[in-house]
N, C-alpha and C positions, 0 to 999 in steps of 0.2 A: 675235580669234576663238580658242577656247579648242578643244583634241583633237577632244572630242566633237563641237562643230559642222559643223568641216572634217569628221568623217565622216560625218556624217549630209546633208552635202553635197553628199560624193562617193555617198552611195547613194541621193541622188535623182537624180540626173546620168543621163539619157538617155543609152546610148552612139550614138555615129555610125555605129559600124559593127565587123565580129567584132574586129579589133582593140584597139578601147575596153575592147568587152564580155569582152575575156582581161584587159588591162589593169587593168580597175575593179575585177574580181575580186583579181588579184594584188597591187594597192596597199590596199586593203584590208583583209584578209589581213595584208600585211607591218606596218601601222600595229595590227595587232589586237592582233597577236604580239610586236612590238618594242618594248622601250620606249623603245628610242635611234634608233626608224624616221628621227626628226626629223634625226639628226645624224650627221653624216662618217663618227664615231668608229666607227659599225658601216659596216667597210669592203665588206661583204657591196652592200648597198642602203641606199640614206637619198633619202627624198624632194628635193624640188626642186619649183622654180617658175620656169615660162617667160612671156616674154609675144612676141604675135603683137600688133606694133605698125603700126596703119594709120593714115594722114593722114584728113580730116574726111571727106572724097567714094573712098577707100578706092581710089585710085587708084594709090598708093605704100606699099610696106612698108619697114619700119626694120630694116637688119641691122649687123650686127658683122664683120668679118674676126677669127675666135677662134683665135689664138697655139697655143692645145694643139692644137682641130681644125685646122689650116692651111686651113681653111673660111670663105666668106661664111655665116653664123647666127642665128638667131634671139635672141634675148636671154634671160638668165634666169642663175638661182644656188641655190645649197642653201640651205637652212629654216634651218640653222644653229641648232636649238632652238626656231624660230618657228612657230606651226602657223597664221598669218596667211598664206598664202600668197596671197596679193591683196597687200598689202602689201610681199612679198619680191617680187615680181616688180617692182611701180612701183619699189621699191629699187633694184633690179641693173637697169633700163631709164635710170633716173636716173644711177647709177655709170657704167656702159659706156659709153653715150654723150653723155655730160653735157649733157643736156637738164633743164629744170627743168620745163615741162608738159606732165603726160601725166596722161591718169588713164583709167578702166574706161570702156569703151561699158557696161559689164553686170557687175554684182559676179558672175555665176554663170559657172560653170566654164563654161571656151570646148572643152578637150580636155583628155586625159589619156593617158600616154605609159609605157611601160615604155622606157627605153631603155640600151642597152648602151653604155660608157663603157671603151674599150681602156686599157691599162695606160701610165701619161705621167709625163712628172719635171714637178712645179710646185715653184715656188719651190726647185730646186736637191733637194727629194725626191723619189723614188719614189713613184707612188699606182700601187694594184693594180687590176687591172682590177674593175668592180665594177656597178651596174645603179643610173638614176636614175629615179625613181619618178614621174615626173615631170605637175604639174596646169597647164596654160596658160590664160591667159586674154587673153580679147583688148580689147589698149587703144588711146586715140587721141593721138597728137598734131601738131605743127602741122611739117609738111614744112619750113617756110623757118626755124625756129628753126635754130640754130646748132648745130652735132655738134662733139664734140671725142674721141679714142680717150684709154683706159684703158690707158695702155702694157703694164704688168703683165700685162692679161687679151686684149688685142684690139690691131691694127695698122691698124684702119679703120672707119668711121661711115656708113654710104651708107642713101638710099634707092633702093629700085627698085623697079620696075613689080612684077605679082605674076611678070610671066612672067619679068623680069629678074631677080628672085629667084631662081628655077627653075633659067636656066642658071649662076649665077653659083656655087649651092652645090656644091662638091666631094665633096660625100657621098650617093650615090646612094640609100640606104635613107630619109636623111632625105628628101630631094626627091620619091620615091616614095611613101612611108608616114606624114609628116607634112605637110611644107607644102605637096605639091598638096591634102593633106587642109584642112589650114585655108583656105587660098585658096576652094575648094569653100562650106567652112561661112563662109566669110566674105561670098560674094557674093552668100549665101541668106537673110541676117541683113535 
């Protein structure tokens, strides 16, 4: 999927709710104005792609224990130059928890997230606090496959319920402002 499409994607994208609709404006906007929106390198903001992974009868979600958030997670990673973000996401779903199938309920955007990113050491540097731009989409795959952690990025592989989710994540903004949100749009789908 080539710049243009991904935005002409994100601006047919219904939002769910005022957040979206601040959100789709601001990501928009950033990808109009940047030409390195795509990448790290602008330490300001750089997009990113998440994915909201649920088993066939969408009774279990797939998270991560994320090493930088000392958080149970969502899964996902930056664009890295890729403006496939469908693509990035089944990638960094496939790395973090080494499953081999997974793929879209729906190529179309599931949500869309402005989200704040505090200042952390990876890989032994400094990153500065900075804002991820972030498109999720929601994919399926099969609970009894086998999960293995990504030592580097994560220190666990679990599914849980949607409400196990809920209390397990440490970070109150995101349990609040996104994954009750997908949970919601997930069980309307």
């Amino acid at each position: 999927m080539n710049r243009q499409k991904l935005t002409e994607q994100i601006k047919s994208y219904k939002p769910y709710n005022e957040q979206e609709e601040k959100d789709k404006t601001l990501i928009l906007e950033w990808i109009r104005n940047n030409d390195n929106a795509f990448l790290r390198e602008n330490t300001v903001a750089h997009v990113t792609a998440s994915a909201w992974v649920v088993n066939k009868d969408r009774s279990r979600v797939l998270m991560v224990y994320h090493n930088i958030y000392d958080s149970w997670s969502w899964l996902g990673g930056h664009a890295d130059g890729e403006t496939d973000l469908l693509a990035v996401a089944v990638r960094e779903v496939k790395e973090e928890a080494g499953i081999s199938e997974v793929h879209p309920l729906t190529e179309k955007i599931f949500s869309m997230e402005s989200l704040t990113v505090d200042g952390h050491v990876k890989n032994g540097r400094y990153v500065s606090s900075h804002l991820h731009l972030n498109i999720t989409y929601l994919l399926e795959a099969d609970s009894e496959e086998t999960v293995s952690i990504k030592e580097d990025e994560n220190s666990g592989v679990a599914w849980f319920s949607p409400e196990e989710a809920l209390e397990r994540s440490t970070e109150p903004w995101f349990v609040k402002h996104v994954y009750s949100k997908l949970i919601d749009k997930m069980r309307v789908l």
